[in-house]
VEXSE-534761 format. One record per residue (C-alpha): residue in one letter; x negated, y, z. Coordinates in nm, 3 decimals. Layout:
N
[rec 'A',[X,Y,Z]],
...
This chain:
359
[rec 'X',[0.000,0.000,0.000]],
[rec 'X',[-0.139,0.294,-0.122]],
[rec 'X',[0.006,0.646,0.038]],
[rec 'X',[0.054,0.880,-0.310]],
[rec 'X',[0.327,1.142,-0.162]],
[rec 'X',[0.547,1.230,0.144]],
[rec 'X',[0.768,0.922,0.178]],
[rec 'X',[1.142,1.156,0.201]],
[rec 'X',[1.018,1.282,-0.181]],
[rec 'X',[1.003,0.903,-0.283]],
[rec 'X',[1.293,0.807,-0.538]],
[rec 'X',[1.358,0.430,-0.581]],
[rec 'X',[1.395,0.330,-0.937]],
[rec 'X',[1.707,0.198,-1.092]],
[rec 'X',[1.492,-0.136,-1.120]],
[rec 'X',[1.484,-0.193,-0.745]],
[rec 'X',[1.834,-0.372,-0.883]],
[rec 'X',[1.631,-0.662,-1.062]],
[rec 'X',[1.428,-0.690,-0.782]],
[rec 'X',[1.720,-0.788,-0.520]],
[rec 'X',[1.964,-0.950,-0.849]],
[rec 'X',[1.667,-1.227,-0.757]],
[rec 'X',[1.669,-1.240,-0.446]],
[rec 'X',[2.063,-1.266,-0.403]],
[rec 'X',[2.032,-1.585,-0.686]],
[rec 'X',[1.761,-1.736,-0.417]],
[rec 'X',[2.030,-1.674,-0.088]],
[rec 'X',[2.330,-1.798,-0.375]],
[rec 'X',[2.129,-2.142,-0.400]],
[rec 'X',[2.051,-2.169,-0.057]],
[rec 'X',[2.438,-2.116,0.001]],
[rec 'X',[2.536,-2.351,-0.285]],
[rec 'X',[2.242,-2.620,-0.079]],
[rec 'X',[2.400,-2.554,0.254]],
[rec 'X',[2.768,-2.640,0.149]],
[rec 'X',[2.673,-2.927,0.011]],
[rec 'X',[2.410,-3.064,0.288]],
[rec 'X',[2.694,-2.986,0.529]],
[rec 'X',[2.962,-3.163,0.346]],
[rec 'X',[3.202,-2.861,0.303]],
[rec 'X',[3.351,-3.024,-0.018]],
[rec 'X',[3.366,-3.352,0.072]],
[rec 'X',[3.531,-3.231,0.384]],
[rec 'X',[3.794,-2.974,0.169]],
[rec 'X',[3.843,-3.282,-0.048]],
[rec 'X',[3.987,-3.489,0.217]],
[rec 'X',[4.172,-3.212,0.372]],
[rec 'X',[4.280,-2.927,0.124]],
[rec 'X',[4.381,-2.648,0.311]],
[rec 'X',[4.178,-2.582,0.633]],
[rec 'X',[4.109,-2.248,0.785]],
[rec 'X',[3.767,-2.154,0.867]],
[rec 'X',[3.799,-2.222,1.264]],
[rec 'X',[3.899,-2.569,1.117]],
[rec 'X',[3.601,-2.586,0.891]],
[rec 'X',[3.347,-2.470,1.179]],
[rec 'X',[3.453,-2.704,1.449]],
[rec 'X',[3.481,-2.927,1.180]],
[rec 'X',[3.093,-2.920,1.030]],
[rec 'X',[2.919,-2.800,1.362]],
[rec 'X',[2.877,-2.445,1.210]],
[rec 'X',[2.810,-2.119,1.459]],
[rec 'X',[3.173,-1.924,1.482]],
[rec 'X',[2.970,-1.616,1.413]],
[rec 'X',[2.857,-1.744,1.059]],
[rec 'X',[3.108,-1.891,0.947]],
[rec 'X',[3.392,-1.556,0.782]],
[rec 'X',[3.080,-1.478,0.579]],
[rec 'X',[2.944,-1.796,0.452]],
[rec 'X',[3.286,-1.908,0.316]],
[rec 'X',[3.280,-1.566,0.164]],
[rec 'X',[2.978,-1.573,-0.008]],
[rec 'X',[3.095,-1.937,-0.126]],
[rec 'X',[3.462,-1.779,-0.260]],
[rec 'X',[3.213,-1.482,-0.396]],
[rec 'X',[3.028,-1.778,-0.608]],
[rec 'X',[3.321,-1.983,-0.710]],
[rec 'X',[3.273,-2.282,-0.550]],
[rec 'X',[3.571,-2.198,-0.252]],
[rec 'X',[3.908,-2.067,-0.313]],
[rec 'X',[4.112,-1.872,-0.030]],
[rec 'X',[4.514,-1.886,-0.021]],
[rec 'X',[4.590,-1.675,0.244]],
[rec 'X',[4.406,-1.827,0.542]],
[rec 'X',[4.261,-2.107,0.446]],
[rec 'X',[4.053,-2.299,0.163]],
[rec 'X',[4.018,-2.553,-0.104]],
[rec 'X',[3.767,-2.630,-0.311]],
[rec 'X',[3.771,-2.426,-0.613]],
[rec 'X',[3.724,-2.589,-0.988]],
[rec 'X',[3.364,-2.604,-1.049]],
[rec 'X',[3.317,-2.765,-0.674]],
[rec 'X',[3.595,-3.022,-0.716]],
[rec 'X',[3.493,-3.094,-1.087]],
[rec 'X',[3.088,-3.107,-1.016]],
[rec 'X',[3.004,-3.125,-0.657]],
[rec 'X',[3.259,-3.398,-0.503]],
[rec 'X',[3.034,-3.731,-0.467]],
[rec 'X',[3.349,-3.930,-0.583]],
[rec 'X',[3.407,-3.727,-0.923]],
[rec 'X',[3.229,-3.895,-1.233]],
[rec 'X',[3.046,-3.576,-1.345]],
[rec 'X',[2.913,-3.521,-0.930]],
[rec 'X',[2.577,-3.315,-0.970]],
[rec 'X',[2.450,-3.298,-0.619]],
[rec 'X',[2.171,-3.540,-0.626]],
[rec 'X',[2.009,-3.315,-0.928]],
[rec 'X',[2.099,-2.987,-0.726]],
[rec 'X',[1.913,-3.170,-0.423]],
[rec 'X',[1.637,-3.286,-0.703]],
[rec 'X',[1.589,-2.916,-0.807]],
[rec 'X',[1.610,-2.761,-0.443]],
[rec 'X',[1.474,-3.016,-0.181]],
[rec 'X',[1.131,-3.041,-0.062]],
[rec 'X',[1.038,-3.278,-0.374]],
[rec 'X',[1.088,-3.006,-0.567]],
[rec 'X',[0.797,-2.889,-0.800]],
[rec 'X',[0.967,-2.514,-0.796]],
[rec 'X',[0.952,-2.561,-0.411]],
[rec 'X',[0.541,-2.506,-0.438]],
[rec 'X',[0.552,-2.344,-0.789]],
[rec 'X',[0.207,-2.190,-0.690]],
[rec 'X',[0.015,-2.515,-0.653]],
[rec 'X',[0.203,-2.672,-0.951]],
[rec 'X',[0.091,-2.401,-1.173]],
[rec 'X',[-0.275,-2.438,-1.072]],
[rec 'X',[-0.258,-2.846,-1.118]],
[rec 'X',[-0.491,-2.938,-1.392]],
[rec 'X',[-0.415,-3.308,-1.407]],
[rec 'X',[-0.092,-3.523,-1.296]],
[rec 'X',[0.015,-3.606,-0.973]],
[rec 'X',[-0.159,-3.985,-0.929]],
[rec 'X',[0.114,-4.197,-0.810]],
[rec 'X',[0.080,-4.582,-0.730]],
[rec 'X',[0.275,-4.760,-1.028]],
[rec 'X',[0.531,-4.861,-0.749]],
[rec 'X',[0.553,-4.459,-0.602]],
[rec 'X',[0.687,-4.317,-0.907]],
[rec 'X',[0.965,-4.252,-1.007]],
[rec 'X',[1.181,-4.182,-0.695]],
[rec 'X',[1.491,-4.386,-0.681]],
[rec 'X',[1.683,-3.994,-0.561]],
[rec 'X',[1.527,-3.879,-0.888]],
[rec 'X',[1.681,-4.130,-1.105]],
[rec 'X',[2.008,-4.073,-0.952]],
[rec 'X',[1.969,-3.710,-1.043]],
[rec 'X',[1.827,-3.808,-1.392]],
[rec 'X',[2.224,-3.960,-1.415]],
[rec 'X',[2.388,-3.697,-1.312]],
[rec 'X',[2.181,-3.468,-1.567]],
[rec 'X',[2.289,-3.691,-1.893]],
[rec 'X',[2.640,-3.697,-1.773]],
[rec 'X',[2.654,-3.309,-1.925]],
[rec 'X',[2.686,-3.385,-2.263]],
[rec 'X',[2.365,-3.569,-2.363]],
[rec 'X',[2.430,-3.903,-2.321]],
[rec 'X',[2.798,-3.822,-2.484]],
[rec 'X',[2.648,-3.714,-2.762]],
[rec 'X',[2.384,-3.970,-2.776]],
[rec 'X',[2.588,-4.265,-2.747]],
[rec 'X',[2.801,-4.085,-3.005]],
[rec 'X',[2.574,-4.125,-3.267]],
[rec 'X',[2.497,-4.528,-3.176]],
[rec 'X',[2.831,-4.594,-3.242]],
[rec 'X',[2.884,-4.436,-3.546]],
[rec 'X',[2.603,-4.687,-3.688]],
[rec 'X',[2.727,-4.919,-3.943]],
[rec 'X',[2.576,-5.177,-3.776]],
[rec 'X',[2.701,-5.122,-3.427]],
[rec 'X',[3.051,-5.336,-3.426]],
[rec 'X',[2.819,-5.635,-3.523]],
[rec 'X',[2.588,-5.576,-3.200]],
[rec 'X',[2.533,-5.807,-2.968]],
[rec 'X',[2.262,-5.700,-2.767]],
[rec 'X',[2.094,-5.382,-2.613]],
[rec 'X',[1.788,-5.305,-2.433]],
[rec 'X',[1.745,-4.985,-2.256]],
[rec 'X',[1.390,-4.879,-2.223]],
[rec 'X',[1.295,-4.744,-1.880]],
[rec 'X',[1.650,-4.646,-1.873]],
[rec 'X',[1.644,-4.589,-1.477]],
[rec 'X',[2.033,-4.566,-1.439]],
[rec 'X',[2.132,-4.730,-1.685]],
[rec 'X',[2.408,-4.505,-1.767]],
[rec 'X',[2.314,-4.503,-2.174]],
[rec 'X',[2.370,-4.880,-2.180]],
[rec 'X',[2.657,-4.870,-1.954]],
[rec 'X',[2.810,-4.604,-2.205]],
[rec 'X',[2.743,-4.893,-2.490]],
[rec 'X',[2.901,-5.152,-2.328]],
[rec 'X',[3.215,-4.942,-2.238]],
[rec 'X',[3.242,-4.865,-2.633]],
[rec 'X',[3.111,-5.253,-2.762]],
[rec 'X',[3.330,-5.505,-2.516]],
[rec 'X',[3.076,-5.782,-2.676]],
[rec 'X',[2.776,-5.631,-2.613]],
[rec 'X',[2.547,-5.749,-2.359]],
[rec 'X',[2.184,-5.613,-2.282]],
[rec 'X',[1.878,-5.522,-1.999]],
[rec 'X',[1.807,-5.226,-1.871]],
[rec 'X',[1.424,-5.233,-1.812]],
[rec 'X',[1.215,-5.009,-1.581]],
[rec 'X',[0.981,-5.034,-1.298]],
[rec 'X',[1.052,-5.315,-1.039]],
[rec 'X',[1.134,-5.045,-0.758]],
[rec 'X',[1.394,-4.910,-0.992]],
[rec 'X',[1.579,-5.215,-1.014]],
[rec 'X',[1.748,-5.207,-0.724]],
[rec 'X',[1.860,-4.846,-0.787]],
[rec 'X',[1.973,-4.961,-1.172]],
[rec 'X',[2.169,-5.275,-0.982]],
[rec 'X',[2.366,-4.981,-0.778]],
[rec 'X',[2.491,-4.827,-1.150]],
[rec 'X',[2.564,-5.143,-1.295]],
[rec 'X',[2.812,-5.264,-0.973]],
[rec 'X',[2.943,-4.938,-0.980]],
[rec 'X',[3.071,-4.919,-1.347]],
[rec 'X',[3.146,-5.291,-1.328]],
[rec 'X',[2.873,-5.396,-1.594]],
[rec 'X',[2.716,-5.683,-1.354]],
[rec 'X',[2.855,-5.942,-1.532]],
[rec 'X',[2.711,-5.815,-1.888]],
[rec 'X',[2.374,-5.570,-1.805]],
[rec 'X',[2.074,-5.688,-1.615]],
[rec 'X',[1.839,-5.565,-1.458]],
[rec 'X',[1.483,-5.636,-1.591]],
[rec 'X',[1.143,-5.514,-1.366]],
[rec 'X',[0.812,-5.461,-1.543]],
[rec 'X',[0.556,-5.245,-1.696]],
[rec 'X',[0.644,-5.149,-2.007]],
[rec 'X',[0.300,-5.047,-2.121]],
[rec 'X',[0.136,-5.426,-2.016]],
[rec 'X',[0.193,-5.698,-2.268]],
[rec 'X',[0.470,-5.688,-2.539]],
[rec 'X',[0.834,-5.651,-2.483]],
[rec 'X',[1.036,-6.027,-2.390]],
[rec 'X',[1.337,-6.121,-2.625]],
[rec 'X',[1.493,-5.997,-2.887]],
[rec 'X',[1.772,-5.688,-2.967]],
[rec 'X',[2.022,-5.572,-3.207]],
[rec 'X',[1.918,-5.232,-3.022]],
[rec 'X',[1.625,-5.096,-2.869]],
[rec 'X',[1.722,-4.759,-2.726]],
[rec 'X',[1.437,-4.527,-2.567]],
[rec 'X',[1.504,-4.200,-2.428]],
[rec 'X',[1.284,-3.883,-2.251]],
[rec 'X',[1.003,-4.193,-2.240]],
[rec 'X',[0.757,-4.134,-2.521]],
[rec 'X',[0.592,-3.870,-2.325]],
[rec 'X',[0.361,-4.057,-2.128]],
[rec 'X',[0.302,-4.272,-2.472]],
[rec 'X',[0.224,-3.950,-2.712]],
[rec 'X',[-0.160,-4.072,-2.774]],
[rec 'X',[-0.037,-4.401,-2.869]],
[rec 'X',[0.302,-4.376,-3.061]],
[rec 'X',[0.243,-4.618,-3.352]],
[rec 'X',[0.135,-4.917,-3.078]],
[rec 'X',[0.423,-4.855,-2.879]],
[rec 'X',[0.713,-4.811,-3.193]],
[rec 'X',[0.496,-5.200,-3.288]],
[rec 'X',[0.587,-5.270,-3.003]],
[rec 'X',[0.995,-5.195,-3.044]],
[rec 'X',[0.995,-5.321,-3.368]],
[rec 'X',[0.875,-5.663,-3.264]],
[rec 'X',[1.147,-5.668,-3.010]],
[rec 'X',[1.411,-5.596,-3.290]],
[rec 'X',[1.633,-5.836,-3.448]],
[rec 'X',[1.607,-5.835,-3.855]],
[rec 'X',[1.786,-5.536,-3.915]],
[rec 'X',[1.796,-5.421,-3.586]],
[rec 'X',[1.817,-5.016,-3.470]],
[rec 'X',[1.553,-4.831,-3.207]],
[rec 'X',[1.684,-4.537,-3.084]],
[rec 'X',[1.489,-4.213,-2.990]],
[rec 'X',[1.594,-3.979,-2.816]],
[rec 'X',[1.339,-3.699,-2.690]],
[rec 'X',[1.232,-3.354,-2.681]],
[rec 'X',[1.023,-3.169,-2.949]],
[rec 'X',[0.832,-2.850,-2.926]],
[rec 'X',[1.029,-2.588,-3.110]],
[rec 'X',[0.853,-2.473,-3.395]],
[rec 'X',[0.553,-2.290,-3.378]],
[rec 'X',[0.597,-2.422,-3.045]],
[rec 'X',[0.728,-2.075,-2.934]],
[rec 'X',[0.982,-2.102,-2.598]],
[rec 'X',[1.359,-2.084,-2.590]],
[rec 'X',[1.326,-1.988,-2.233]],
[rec 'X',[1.100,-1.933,-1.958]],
[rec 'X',[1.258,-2.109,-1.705]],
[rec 'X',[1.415,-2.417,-1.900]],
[rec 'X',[1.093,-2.490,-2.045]],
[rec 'X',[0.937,-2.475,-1.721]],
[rec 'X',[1.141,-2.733,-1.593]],
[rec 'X',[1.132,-2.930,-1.971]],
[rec 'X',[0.730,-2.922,-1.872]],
[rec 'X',[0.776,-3.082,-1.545]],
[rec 'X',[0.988,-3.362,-1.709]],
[rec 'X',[0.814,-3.427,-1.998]],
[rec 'X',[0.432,-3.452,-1.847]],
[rec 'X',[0.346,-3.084,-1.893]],
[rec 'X',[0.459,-3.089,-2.281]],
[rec 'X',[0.741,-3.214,-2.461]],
[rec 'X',[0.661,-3.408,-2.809]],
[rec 'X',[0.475,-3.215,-3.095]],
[rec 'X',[0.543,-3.251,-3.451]],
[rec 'X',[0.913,-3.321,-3.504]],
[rec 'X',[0.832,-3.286,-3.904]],
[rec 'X',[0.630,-3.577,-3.933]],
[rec 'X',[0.814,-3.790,-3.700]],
[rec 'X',[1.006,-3.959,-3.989]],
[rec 'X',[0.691,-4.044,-4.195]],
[rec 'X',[0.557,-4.219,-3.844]],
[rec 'X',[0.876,-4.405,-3.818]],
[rec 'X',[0.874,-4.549,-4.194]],
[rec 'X',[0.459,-4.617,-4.144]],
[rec 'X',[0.551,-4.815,-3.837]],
[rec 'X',[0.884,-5.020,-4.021]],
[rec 'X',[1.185,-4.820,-3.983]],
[rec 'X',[1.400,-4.686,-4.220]],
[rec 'X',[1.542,-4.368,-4.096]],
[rec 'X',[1.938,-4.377,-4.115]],
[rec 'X',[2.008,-4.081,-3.928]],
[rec 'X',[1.849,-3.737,-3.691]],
[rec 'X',[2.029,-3.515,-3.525]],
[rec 'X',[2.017,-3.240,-3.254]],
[rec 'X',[2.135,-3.382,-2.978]],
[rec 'X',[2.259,-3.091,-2.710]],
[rec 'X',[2.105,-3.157,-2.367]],
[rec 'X',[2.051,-2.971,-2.007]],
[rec 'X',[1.760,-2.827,-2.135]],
[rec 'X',[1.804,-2.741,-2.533]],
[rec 'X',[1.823,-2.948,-2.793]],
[rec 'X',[1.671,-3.316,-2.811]],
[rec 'X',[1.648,-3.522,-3.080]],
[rec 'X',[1.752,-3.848,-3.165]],
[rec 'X',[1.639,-4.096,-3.429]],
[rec 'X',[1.815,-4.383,-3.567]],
[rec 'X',[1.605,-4.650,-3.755]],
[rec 'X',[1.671,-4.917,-3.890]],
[rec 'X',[1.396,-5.229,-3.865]],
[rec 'X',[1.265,-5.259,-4.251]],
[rec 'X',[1.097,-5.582,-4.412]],
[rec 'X',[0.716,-5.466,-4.326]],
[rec 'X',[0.558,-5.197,-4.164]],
[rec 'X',[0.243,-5.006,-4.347]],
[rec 'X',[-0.128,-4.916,-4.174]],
[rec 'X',[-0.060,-4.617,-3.946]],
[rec 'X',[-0.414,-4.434,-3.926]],
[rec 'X',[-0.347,-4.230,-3.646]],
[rec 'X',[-0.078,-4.072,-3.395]],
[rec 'X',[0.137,-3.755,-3.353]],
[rec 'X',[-0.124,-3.507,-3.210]],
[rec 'X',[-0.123,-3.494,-2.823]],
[rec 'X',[-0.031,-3.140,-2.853]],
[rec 'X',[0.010,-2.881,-3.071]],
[rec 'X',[-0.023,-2.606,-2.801]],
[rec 'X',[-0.318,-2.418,-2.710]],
[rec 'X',[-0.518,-2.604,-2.439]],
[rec 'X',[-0.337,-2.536,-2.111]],
C-alpha cells in the first residue's frame, strides 16, 4: 500500500463492482455447498412447506442465521417462499434432489470439496508433471459418480443418439465400454437394444462403484463388470461395439497401438466409438474457465489434430461412417463412428502430443 493522496479525496472506481460480483459468486457457491451438505432439499423434499424455525430445528442451524441464509438461497433460485414457508424451487428439485435422475451434487461436491484442483488453484498451476497416483488410487470412486452426473446433461444423450442411429445397431449383440467408470453409456445402450449385452471395463477399484450403476438401473442381469488395466496386454473377447469416451488422453503418444488394439477386439464389421475432446482450432480457448477445468480432465490438454483424425482411423482399419459435434458440459466433443474394414495399413506415427506451445 502505497499512500498517493489524502484518503477523504479518494474516489472508488465503478470497477470496485467486478471486484465484489466475484466475491458474491464465491459466498453464492458456498451457500449452494452448505444447502446441500446440510440436506435442506432432501429435507424440503420430504416435507414441502416448512417455515424456517422448522427448517433450523430441523438441520441443527443457529436461529440467528437462518432468515438470511434461506434468503440468499430464494435470492439464487434454489428456494421458493409462499408466504411463510418454503419448497424447493425448480432447479433444486430438478438437479439437486439425490433421488431425481439428473441429481448433480456429487459433481458440485467434485468441483467444491477439498479434492478439488480449484480448491489449491495456486499449486495446480505451478505443477509441472501429474499427480503420481498408485494404479489402485486413481480414479476416486466420488469422482466417477460425479463423472455420471456430468454426462447426464446432454452428452451421453447425444452420444448414445448417434450409436443408435447406426445401421448396424438393431443387429448388435454385444458392447464393451472402455474405462467407462459408471457405466451409464452402456446402460443407455441396453435401455435402447433389449438384446444387447456387454462389460463395462475399468480399474478393479472401480468395479465395485460400476456394480452400484448397474443394480441401480437394473442392468445386472445383462452388463458386467470387468477389472483390469487397459493399457497391459490386449483386450479379452470380442464386440459388435467398442465404445471409448474422454479416455484417449492418457493414450495420445500411442493412438495407432491402442485403436490395434480396439480393432482386434471388434467383431467383422464391428463399430468403435470415440468420443473426446479436441483442441479448437488454432488451439485458441472458448473460455477461460471451462478450459481450465477441460485441462484438469483431460491430463493438462485435450486431443490435438481433429483434421487428421479420420486419416488415423482409416490407417488403423476403420472406415469412418459418421463425426459429429457432440454438445457436452464443457463445449463441444467429438464423436467418431467407424466401422472395422478388411485390413488396416502401416501407421508411421501418432497424432502429435500437442499442438500447443510447451506449457
Amino acid at each position: 500500500m502505497t499512500p498517493t493522496a489524502p484518503l477523504h479525496e479518494l474516489r472508488v472506481p465503478q470497477a470496485i463492482t467486478t471486484i465484489e460480483g466475484l466475491l458474491d459468486g464465491y459466498r453464492a457457491c458456498q451457500a449452494l455447498k452448505a444447502a446441500l451438505e446440510l440436506g435442506l432439499f432432501e429435507l424440503l423434499d420430504r416435507e414441502d412447506g416448512l417455515t424456517r424455525e422448522d427448517i433450523a430445528a430441523r438441520l441443527g442451524i443457529n436461529g440467528m442465521f437462518i432468515r438470511s441464509f434461506l434468503l440468499s438461497l430464494t435470492d439464487l433460485g434454489l428456494v421458493a417462499v409462499e408466504g411463510d414457508t418454503y419448497r424447493n424451487a425448480e432447479a433444486a428439485d430438478r438437479f439437486l434432489v439425490e433421488s431425481r435422475p439428473l441429481y448433480q451434487g456429487d459433481w458440485i461436491a467434485e468441483v467444491t470439496g477439498r479434492e478439488s484442483r480449484w480448491g489449491d488453484l495456486t499449486a495446480q498451476l505451478r505443477q509441472t508433471a501429474p499427480d503420481a497416483y498408485a494404479f489402485d488410487k486413481a480414479p476416486r470412486t466420488s469422482f466417477i459418480r460425479a463423472l455420471g452426473q456430468r454426462s447426464l446433461r446432454g452428452e451421453l444423450q447425444g452420444v448414445t443418439r448417434e450409436i443408435a442411429s447406426w445401421d448396424g445397431f438393431p443387429s448388435a449383440k454385444t458392447v464393451l465400454d472402455l474405462g467407462g467408470g459408471h457405466g451409464l453409456y452402456a446402460i443407455a445402450l441396453c435401455q435402447i437394444h433389449p438384446e444387447l449385452r456387454g462389460v463395462v471395463f475399468d480399474k478393479p477399484h472401480i468395479v465395485p462403484e460400476t456394480q452400484r450403476f448397474l443394480d441401480v438401473y437394473g442392468m445386472s442381469d445383462r452388463l458386467v463388470a470387468h477389472g483390469g488395466d487397459i493399457g497391459a496386454g490386449t483386450i479379452d473377447g470380442r464386440y459388435d461395439i467398442v465404445l471409448v469416451s474422454h479416455l484417449l488422453y492418457k493414450f495420445r503418444k500411442d493412438l495407432p497401438g491402442f485403436f490395434k488394439k480396439v480393432r482386434e477386439a471388434l467383431t467383422p464389421g464391428g463399430l468403435l466409438v470415440s468420443n473426446h475432446w479436441f483442441c479448437a482450432p488454432g488451439c485458441m480457448l472458448r473460455g477461460g474457465l471451462v478450459e481450465m477445468d477441460k485441462a484438469f480432465l483431460s491430463f493438462g490438454h485435450p486431443l490435438c489434430h481433429i483434421e487428421t483424425l479420420d486419416g488415423l482411423l482409416a490407417d488403423c482399419g476403420f472406415d469412418v461412417v459418421a463425426s459429429r459435434e457432440i454438445a457436452s458440459t464443457y463445449g463441444m466433443s467429438h464423436l467418431h463412428l467407424g466401422v472395422k474394414s478388411h485390413a488396416a495399413r502401416p501407421v508411421l506415427e501418432s497424432l502429435c502430443t500437442s499442438c500447443c506451445p510447451a506449457r
